[in-house]
C-alpha positions as CSV (number, residue, x, y, z in Angstrom):
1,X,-31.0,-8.2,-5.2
2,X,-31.2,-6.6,-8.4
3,X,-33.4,-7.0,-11.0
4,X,-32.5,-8.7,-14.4
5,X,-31.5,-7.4,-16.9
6,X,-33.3,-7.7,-20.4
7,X,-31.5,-9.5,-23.0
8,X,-30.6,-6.1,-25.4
9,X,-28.5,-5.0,-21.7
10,X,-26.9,-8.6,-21.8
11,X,-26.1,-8.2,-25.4
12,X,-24.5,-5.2,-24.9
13,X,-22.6,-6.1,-22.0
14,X,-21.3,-9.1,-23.5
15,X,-20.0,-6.8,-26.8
16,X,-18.1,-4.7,-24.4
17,X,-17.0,-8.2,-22.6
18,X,-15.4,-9.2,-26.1
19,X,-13.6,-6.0,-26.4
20,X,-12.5,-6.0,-22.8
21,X,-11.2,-9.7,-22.5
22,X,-9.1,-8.5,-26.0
23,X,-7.9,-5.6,-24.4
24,X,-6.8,-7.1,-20.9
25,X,-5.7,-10.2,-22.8
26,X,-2.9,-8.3,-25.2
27,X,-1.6,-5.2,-22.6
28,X,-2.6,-6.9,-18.9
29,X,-5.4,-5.1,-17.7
30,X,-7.9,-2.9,-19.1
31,X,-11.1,-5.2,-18.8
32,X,-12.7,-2.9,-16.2
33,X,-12.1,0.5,-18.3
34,X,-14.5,-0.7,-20.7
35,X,-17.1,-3.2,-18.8
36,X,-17.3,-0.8,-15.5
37,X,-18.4,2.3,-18.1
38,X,-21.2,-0.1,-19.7
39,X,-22.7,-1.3,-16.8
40,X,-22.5,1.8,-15.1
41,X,-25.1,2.5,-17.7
42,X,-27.0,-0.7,-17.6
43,X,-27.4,-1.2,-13.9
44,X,-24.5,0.0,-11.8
45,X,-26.1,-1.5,-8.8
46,X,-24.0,-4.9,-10.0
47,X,-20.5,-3.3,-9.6
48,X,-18.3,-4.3,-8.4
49,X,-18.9,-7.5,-7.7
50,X,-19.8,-8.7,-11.4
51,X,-16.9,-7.7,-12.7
52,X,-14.7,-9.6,-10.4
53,X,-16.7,-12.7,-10.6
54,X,-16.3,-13.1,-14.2
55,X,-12.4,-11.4,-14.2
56,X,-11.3,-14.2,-11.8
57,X,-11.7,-17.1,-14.5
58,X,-10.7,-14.8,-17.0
59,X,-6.8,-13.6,-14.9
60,X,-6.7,-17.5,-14.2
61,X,-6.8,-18.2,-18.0
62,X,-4.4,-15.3,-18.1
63,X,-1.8,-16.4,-15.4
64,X,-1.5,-20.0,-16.7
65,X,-1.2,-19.2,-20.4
66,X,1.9,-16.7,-19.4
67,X,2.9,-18.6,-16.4
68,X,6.9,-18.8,-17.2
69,X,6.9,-14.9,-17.0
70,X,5.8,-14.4,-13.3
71,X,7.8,-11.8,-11.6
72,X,7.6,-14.0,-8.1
73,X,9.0,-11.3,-6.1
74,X,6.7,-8.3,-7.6
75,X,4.0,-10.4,-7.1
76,X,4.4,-11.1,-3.4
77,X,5.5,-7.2,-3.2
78,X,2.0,-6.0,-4.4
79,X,0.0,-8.9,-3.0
80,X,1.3,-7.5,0.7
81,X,0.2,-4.7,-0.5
82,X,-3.7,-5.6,-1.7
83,X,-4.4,-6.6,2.1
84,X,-3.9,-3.2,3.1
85,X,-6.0,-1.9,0.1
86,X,-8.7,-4.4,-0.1
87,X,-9.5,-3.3,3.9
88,X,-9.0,0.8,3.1
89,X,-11.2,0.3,-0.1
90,X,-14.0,-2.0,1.9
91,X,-13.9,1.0,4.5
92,X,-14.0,3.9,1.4
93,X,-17.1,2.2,0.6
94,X,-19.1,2.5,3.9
95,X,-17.9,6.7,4.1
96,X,-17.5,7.6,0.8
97,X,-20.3,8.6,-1.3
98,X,-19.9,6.8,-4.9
99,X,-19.6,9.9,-7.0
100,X,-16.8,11.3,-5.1
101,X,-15.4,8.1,-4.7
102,X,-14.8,7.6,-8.5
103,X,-13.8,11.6,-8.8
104,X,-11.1,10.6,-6.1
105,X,-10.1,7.1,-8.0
106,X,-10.0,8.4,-11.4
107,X,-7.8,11.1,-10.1
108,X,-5.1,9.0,-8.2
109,X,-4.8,7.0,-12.1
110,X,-4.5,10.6,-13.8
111,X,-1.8,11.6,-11.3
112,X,0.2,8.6,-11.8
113,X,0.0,8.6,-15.5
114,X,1.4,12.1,-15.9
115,X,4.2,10.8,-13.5
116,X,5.4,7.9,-15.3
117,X,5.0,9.8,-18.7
118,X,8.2,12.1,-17.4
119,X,9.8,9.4,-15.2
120,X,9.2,5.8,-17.0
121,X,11.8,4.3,-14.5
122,X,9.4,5.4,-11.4
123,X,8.4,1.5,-11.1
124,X,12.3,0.8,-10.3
125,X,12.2,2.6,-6.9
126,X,11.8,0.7,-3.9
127,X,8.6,0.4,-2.3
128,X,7.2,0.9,-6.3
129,X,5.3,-2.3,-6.3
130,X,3.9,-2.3,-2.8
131,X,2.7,0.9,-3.5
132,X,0.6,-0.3,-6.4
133,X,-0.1,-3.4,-4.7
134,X,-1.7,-1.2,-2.0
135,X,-2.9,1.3,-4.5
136,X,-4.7,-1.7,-6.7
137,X,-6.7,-3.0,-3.5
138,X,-8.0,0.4,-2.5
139,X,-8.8,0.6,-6.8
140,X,-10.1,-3.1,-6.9
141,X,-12.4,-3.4,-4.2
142,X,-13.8,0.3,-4.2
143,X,-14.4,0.5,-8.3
144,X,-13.4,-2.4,-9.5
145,X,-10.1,-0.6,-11.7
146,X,-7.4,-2.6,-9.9
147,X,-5.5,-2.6,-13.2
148,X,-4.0,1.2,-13.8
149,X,-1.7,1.0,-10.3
150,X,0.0,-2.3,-11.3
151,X,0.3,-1.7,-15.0
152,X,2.0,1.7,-14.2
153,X,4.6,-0.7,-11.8
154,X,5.5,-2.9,-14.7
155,X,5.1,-1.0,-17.6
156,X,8.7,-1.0,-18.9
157,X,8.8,-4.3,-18.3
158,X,8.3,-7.2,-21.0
159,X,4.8,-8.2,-22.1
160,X,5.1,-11.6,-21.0
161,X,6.4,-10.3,-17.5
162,X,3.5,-7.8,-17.4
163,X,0.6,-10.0,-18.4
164,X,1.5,-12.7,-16.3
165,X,2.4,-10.8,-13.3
166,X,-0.8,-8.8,-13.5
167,X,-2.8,-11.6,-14.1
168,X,-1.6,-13.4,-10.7
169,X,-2.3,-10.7,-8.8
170,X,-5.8,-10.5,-10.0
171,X,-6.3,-13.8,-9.1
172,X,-5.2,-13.0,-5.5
173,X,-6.4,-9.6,-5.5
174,X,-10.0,-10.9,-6.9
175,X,-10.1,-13.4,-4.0
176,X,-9.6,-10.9,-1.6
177,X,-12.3,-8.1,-2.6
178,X,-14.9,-11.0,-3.4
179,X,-14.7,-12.3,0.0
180,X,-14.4,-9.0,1.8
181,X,-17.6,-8.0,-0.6
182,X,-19.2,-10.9,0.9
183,X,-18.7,-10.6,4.0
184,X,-20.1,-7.0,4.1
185,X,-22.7,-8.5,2.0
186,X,-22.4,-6.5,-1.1
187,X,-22.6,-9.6,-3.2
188,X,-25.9,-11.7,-4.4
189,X,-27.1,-14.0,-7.1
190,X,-27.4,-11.3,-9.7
191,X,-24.5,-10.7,-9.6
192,X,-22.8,-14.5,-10.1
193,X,-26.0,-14.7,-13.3
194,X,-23.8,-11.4,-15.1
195,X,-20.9,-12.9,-14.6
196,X,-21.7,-16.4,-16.1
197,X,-23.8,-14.2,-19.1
198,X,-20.8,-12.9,-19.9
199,X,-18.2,-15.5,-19.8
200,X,-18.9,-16.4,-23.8
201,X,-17.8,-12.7,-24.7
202,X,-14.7,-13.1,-22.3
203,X,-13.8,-16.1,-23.9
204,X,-13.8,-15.1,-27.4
205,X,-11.9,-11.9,-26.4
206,X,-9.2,-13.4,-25.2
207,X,-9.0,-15.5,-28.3
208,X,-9.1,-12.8,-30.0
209,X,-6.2,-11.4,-27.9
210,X,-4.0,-14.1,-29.3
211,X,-3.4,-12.2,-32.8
212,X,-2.7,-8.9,-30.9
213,X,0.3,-9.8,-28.2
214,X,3.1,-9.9,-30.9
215,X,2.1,-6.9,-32.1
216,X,2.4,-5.3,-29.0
217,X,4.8,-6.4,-27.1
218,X,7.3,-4.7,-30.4
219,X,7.0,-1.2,-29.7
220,X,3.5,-0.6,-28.7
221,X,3.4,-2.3,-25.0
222,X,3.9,0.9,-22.9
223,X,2.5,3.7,-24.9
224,X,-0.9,1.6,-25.1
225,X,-0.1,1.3,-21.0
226,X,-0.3,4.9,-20.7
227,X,-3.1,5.5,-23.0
228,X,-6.0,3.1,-21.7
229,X,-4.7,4.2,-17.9
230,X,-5.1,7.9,-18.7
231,X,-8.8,6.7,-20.0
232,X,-9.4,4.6,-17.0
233,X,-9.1,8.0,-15.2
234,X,-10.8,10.1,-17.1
235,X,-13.7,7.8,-17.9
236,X,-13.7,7.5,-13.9
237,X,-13.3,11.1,-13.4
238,X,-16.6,12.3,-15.4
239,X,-18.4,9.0,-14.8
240,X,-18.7,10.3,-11.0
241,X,-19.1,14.3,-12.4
242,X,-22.3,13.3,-14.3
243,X,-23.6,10.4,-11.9
């Protein structure tokens, strides 16, 4: 088990909670880009496994406030595909030292980016969205950056469609990485104490979250797709160069 962490590290996580819940709460996903950098810092001993603790609450808020907007058949599509990942990113785990690992992660992101900048309609092909279902797993479970694969699938698509397609597959995605995390026992109680310490910060972010959607979902939705993906990669990319 980890240690604790003093309450300045708390404080801080739960500022980049409040920004994160914001972030994932108006484009989908982004939550991890910001939290996993900050507790990388902190104690990156608690990743995964805090982050999808207190993102499974968060994507169920998510789902039900955007529930109309499900994409049923995308969501089945990827879910298929998170089995497959979640066991591939488990077994990346166990081989894989961490810094290569994110190199690799933060790479795949980069790669797709610069593909849907010059093909947006790339998520339209078949097999798209089991691809980033499978994609999302190997993401989820390994670094905790499920997001980037599924927002790349659905990011011509309206906000409401996005966000609450996402969002389900979080929930189902989370499920599955926690209990394959458990089961390899990579999970402890330090990890369920960061998640509950930062639950106030998630909550206020997505309030805040509320005043950004309309904005958004005008003009805004899939250039600030493409933007916080690209920095999922990058941040991923030199977070395992320097480790």
């Amino acid at each position: 088990m980890t240690g604790a962490l003093s309450w300045e590290q708390v404080l801080i996580a739960v500022a980049a909670a409040v920004v994160a819940a914001a972030i994932q709460g108006s484009i989908g996903f982004g939550f991890s880009l910001v939290v996993v950098p900050t507790l990388t810092l902190i104690e990156p001993r608690l990743l995964p496994a805090a982050i999808l603790l207190v993102a499974l609450p968060m994507t169920i808020f998510l789902t039900y406030r955007e529930r109309h907007a499900v994409d049923l058949r995308g969501l089945a599509l990827t879910s298929a595909g998170r089995i497959f990942g979640t066991g591939a990113g488990l077994w990346l785990l166990t081989i894989v030292p961490d810094d290569d690992l994110a190199v690799l992660m933060g790479s795949i992101i980069l790669v797709a980016v610069v593909v849907s900048a010059f093909a947006p309609d790339f998520e339209s092909r078949s097999g798209a969205h089991l691809s980033a279902g499978v994609a999302s797993g190997v993401m989820g479970t390994a670094a905790a950056l499920g997001g980037p694969p599924l927002a790349l699938a659905y990011q011509s698509r309206p906000g409401p469609v996005l966000r609450a397609t996402l969002s389900a597959s979080f929930v189902i995605g989370a499920l599955m990485s926690l209990t394959g995390l458990l089961i390899v026992g990579r999970i402890d109680g330090s990890h369920a104490r960061l998640a509950v310490e930062l639950l106030p910060g998630v909550a206020l972010g997505l309030w805040l979250s509320k005043r950004t959607i309309h904005l958004l979902d005008r003009r805004w939705l899939r250039p600030a797709i493409l933007i916080f993906a690209g920095a999922a990669g990058i941040v991923t990319v030199v977070t395992g160069i320097s480790a």
